[in-house]
N, C-alpha and C positions, 0 to 999 in steps of 0.2 A: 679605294676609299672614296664615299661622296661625301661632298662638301654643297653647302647654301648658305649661299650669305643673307644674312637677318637682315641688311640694310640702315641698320642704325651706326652711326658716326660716334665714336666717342675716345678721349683719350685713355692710355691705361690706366691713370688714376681710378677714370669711373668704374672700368671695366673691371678692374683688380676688387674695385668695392661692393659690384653687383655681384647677385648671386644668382645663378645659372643651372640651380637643381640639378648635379647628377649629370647635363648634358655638355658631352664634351664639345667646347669651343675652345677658339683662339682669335685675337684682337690683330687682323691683318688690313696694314693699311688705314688704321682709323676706324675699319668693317670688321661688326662679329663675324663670324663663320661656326656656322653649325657641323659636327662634322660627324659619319658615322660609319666608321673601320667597320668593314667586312666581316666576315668570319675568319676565313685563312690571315687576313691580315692580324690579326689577334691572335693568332693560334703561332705565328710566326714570332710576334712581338713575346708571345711568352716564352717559348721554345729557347729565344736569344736573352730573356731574360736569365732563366733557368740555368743556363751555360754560363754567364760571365759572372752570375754571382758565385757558383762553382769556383771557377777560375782567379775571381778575388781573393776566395774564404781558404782557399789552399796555403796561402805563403802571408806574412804580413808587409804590407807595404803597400799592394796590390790595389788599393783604394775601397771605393763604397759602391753600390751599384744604388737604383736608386730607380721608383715607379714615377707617372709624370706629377711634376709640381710647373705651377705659371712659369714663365721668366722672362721678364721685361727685358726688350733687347732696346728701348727708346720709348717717346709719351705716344705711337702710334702702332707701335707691334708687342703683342704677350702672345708668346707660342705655350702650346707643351708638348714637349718631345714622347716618344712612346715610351722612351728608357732613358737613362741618364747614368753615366760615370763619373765619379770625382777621382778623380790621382789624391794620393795621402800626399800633404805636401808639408 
């Protein structure tokens, strides 16, 4: 995966507010980061995705699987993961 930082400073408030067309970023360290997953890295992320929702949808209890949404870890980092798991709680 390449990544380039845009160079703009900004808290997650702004960044949460701006809209970034389709291009996948995340707010690290106060820095956008532009970022642009490969091919196999995609092709991997789905392969894993394909599996664990499987593996959810089998039994209940098993939780939700989940493509990427922001998530603010503090006012200077918003990641988003390739996948996501929630446990049923």
């Amino acid at each position: 995966m390449n990544a380039m930082a845009v160079g703009q400073r900004m808290t997650a408030s702004e960044y949460l507010a701006h809209e970034f067309d389709e291009i996948r970023s995340e707010l690290v360290a106060g820095e956008v980061v532009v970022e642009e997953p490969l091919a196999l890295h995609q092709i991997v992320v789905m392969e894993l995705l394909v599996a664990l929702h499987a593996w959810a949808s089998q039994e209940p209890g098993r939780g939700v699987v989940s493509m990427p949404l922001d998530v603010k870890l503090d006012e200077r980092n918003v990641v988003g993961p390739d996948l996501m798991w929630y446990a049923e709680g």
